[in-house]
C-alpha positions as CSV (number, residue, x, y, z in Angstrom):
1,X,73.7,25.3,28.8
2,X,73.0,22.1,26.6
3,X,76.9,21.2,26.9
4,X,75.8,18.7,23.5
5,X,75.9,22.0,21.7
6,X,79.8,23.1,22.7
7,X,81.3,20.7,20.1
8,X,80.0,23.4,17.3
9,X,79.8,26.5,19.4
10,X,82.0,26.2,22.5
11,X,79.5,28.0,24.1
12,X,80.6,31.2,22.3
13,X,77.6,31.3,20.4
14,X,75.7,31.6,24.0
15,X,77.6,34.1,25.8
16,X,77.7,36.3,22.8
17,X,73.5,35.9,23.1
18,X,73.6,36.6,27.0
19,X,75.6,39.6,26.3
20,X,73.3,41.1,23.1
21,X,69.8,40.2,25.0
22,X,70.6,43.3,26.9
23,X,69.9,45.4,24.0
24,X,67.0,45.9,22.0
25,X,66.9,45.5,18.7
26,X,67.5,48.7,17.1
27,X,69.5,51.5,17.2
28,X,69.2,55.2,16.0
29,X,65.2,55.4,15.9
30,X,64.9,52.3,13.7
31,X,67.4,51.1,11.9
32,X,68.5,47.5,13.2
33,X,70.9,45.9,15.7
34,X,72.0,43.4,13.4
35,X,74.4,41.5,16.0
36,X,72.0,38.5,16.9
37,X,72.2,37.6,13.3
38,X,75.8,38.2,12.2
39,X,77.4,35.7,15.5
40,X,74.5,33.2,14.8
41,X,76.1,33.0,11.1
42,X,79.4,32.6,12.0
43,X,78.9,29.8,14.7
44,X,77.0,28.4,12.1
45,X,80.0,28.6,9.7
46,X,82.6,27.2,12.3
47,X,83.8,30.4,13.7
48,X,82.3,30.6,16.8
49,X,85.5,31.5,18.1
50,X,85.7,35.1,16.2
51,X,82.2,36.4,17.8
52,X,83.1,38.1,20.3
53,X,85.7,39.9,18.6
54,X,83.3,41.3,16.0
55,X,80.9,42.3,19.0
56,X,83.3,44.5,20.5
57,X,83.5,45.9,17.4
58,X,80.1,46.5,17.1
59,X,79.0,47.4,20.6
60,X,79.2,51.1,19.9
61,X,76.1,50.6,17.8
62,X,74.0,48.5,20.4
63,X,71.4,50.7,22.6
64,X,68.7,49.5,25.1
65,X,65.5,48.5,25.1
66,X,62.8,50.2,24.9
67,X,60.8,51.4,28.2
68,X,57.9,48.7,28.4
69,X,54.1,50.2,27.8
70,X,51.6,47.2,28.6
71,X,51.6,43.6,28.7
72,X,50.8,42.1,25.3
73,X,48.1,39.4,25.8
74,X,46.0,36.4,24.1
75,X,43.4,39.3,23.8
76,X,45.1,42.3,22.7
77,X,47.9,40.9,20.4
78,X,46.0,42.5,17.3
79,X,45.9,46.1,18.4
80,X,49.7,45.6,19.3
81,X,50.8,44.3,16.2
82,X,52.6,46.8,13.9
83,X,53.5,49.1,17.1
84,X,57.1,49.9,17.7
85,X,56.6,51.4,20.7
86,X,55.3,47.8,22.1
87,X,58.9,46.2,21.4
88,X,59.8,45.3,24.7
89,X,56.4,44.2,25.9
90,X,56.1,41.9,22.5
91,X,59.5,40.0,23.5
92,X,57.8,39.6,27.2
93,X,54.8,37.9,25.4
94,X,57.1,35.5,23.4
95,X,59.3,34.6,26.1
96,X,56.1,33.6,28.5
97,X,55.1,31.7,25.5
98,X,58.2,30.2,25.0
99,X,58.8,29.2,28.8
100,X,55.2,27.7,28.2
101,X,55.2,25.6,25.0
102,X,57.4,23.9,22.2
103,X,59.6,26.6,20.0
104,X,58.2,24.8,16.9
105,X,54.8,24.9,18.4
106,X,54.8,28.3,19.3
107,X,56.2,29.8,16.0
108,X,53.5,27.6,13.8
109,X,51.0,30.1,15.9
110,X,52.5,33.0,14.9
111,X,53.9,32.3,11.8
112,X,51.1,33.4,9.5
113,X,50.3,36.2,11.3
114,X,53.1,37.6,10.8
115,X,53.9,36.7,7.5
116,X,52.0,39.4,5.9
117,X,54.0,41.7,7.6
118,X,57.5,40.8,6.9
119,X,58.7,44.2,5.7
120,X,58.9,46.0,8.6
121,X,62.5,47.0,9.8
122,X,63.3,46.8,6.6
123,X,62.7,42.3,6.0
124,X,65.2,42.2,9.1
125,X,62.6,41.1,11.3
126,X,62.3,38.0,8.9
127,X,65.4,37.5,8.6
128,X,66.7,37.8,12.8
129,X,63.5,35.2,13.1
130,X,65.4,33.1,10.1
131,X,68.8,32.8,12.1
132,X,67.3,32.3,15.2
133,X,65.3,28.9,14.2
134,X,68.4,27.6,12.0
135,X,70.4,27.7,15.5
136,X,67.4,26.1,17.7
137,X,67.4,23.9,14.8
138,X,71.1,22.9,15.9
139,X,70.1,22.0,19.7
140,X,67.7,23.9,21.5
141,X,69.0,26.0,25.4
142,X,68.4,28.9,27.2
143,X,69.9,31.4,25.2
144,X,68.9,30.1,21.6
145,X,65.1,30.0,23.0
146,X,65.6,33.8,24.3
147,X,67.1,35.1,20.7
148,X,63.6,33.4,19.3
149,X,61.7,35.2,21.4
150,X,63.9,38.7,20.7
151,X,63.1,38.1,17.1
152,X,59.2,37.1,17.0
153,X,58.9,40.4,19.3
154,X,60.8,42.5,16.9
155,X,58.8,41.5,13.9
156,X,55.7,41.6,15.6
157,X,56.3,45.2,16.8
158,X,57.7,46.0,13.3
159,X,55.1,44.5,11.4
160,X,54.3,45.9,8.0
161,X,52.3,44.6,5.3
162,X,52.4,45.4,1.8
163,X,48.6,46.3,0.0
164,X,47.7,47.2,-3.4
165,X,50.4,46.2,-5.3
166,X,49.1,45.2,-9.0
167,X,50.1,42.0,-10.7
168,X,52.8,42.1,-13.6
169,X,52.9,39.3,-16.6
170,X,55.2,36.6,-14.6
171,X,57.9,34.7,-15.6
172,X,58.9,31.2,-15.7
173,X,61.6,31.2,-13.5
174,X,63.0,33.7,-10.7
175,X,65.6,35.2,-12.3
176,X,63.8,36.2,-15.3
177,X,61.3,37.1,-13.0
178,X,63.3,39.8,-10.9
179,X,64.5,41.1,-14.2
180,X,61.4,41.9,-15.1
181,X,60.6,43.9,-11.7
182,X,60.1,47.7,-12.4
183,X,62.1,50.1,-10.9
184,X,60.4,52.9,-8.7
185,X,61.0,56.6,-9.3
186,X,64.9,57.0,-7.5
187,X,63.5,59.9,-6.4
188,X,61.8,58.0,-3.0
189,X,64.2,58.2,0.1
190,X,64.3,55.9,3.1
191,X,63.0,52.3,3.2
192,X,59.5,53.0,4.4
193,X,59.2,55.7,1.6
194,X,60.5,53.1,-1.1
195,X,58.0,50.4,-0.1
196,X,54.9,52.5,-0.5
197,X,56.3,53.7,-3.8
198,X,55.9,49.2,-5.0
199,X,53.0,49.6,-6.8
200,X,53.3,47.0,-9.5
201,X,55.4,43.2,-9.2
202,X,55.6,40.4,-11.7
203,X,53.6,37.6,-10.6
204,X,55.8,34.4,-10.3
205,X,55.0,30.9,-8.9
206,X,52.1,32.3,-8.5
207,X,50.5,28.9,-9.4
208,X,52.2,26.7,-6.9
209,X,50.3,24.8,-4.2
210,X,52.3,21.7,-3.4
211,X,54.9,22.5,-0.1
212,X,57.4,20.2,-1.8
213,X,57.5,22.7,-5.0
214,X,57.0,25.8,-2.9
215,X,60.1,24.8,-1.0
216,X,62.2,23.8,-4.4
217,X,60.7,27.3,-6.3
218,X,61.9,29.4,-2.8
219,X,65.5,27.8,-3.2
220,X,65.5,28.9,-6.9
221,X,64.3,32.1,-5.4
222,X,67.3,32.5,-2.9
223,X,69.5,31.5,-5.5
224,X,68.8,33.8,-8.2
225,X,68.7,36.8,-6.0
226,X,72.0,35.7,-4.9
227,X,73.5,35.6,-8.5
228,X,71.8,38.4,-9.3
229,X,73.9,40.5,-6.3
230,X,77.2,40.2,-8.1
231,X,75.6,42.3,-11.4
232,X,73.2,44.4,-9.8
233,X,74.6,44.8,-5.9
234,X,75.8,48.2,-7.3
235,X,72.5,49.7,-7.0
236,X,72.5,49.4,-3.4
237,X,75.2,47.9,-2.0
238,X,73.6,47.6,1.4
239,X,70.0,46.8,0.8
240,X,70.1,44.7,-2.2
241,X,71.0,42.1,0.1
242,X,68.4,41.7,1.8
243,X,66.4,40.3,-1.7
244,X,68.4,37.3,-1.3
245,X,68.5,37.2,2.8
246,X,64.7,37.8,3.3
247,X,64.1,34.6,1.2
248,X,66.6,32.5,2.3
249,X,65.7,33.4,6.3
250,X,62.2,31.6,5.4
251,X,63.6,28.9,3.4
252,X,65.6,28.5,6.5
253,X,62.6,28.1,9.0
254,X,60.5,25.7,6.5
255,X,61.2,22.4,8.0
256,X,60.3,24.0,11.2
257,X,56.5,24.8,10.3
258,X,53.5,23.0,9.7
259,X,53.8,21.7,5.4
260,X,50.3,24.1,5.0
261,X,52.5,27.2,5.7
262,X,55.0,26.6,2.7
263,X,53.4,27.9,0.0
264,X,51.9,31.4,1.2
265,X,55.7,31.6,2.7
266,X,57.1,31.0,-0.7
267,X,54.6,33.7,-1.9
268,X,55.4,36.4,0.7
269,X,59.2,35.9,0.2
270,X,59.2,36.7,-3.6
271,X,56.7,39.4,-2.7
272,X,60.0,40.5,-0.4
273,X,62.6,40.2,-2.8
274,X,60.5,41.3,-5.8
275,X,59.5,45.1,-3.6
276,X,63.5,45.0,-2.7
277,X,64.4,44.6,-6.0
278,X,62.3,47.0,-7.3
279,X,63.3,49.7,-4.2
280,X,66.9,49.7,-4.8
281,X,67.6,47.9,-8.5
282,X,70.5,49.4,-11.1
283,X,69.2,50.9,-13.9
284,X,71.7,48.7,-15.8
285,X,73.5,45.9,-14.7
286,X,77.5,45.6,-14.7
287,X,79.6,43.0,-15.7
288,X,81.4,41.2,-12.5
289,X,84.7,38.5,-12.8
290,X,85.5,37.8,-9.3
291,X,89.4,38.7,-9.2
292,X,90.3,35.0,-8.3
293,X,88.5,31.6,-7.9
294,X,88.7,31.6,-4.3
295,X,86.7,28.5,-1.8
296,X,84.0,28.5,0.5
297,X,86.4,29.1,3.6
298,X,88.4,31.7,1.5
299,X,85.2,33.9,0.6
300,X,84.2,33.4,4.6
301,X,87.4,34.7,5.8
302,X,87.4,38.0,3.0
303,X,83.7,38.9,4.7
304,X,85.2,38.1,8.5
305,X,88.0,40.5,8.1
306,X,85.5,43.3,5.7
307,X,83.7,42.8,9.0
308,X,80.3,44.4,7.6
309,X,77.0,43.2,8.9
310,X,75.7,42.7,5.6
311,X,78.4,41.7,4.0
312,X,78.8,38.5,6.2
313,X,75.1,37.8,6.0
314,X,75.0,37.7,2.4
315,X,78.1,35.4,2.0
316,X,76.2,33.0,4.9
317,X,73.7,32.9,2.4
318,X,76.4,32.6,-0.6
319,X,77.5,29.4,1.5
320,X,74.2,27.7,1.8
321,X,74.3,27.8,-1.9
322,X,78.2,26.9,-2.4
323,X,78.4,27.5,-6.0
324,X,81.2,30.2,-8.0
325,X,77.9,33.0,-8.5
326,X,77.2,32.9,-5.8
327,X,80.7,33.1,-4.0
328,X,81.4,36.2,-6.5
329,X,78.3,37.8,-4.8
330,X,79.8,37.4,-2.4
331,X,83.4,38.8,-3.3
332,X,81.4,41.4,-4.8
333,X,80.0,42.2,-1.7
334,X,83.3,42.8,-0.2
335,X,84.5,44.8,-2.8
336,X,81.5,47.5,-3.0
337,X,80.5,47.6,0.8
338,X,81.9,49.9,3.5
339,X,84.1,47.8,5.8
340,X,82.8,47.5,9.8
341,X,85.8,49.7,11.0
């Protein structure tokens, strides 16, 4: 271990990756171990210390991997992408790739092929792939290299693009733009069943071709769908998250790629939050006062003891942003989601 990196983890941040690199990366036939994420966001928000607490409370949802099929190679990548049965054999292919070469080098390959694909495992491919750069970002070891590698296999095995969605009038900015997102027919259940049910999206930034403004418009992005939680999380308490964590995961892994990959990554995450939105919207939304005017560390500690997956992954986002919306989501969040235990 990089001991530079104890003076923000104490290591805890490690072992808790050690222990979950034993487990594959989803649970019940797909629906996803969300662990890598949820200890990465609270060593990144100082509590490094409470990780392995929350794992034990988790464990019971952690299964193995999947058995292995056939080595995924420099010639056959294509024909394995999009195959959940090559899970395990796409995390072997990383982590040879990652043993070989640069992280930063080896996810500026990859990157736009997988972009298209981002909705698989329902954007928390994406969004593992988002945590695990912002900790590599921190100071690079052995375990933060291996959670990389766990999280480009993931999304490559659960890649899913999105086709023939028409284009929508836009709007000028991105909250007016996800309030003009249709709804799909409620009657669509399960993820997968939603998605193929997006068949019309307002087109927004669709104009933008400088990196600096694609990364400024995505920030808007991540914090209007923030905002937009504490009015409209009622619709989904669970997955209207993700319209804010999907973005924010590649806003997160920017400054990592190549500047000619921001703006079709600005494009594929309001494509994300956009088909979320649309999936899981309100019909109407509610008015939300947050009970008290509560800080940063306050708002942290309400989602640490909640102890929901998504709950503390929408107030890490909440914090990036630091303003009272979107610490409300946040509260909101707490107060409409199912506690971990």
């Amino acid at each position: 271990m990089d001991m530079s990196l104890t003076n923000t983890t104490s290591g805890h941040l490690e072992e808790a990756l050690e222990r979950l690199h034993a487990s594959g990366p989803e649970r019940d036939g797909w629906l996803s171990n969300h662990a890598p994420m949820v200890v990465e966001a609270l060593a990144a928000h100082g509590r490094a210390g409470a990780v392995h607490h929350w794992l034990d409370l988790y464990r019971d949802r952690l299964e193995d991997f999947p058995d292995r099929v056939a080595p995924v190679t420099d010639a056959n990548w294509a024909s394995a992408l999009g195959d959940p049965r090559r899970i395990t054999d796409w995390t072997d292919h990383y982590s040879r790739a990652l043993a070989d070469r640069p992280w930063r080098s080896v996810l500026a390959e990859w990157w736009p092929r997988l972009l298209p694909g981002m909705y698989g495992g329902a954007t928390h491919t994406v969004i593992r792939v988002g945590h695990a750069v912002r900790a590599l970002q921190a100071g690079e070891n052995g375990p933060r290299l291996t959670e990389l590698a766990h999280a480009l296999g993931y999304w490559a095995a659960r890649h899913q693009p999105v086709a023939g969605v028409a284009a929508l009038p836009g709007a000028p900015t991105a909250t007016e733009a996800l309030d003009a997102v249709p709804a799909i027919d409620p009657g669509h259940v399960g993820f997968r069943t939603r998605l193929a049910a997006v068949r019309r999206l307002p087109v927004w930034a669709g104009d933008v071709t400088d990196p600096d403004t694609a990364k400024d418009r995505l920030a808007e992005l991540v914090r209007a769908a923030t905002h937009r939680y504490a009015t409209h999380g009622h619709g989904e308490p669970t997955m209207l998250v993700h319209a804010a964590t999907a973005p924010n995961a590649v806003l997160r892994t920017l400054d990592s790629l190549p500047r000619d990959q921001w703006v079709p990554s600005l494009h594929a995450a309001w494509t994300a939050s956009a088909a979320v939105t649309a999936m899981y919207g309100p019909v109407e939304p509610v008015a939300y006062v947050p009970p008290a005017r509560l800080t940063a560390e306050e708002v942290l500690e309400k989602a640490l003891a909640h102890g929901d997956e998504h709950v503390i992954k929408l107030t890490d986002t909440a914090l990036d942003i630091g303003d009272d919306l979107a610490l409300a989501a946040a509260l909101r969040a707490v107060e409409i989601s199912r506690p971990l235990v």
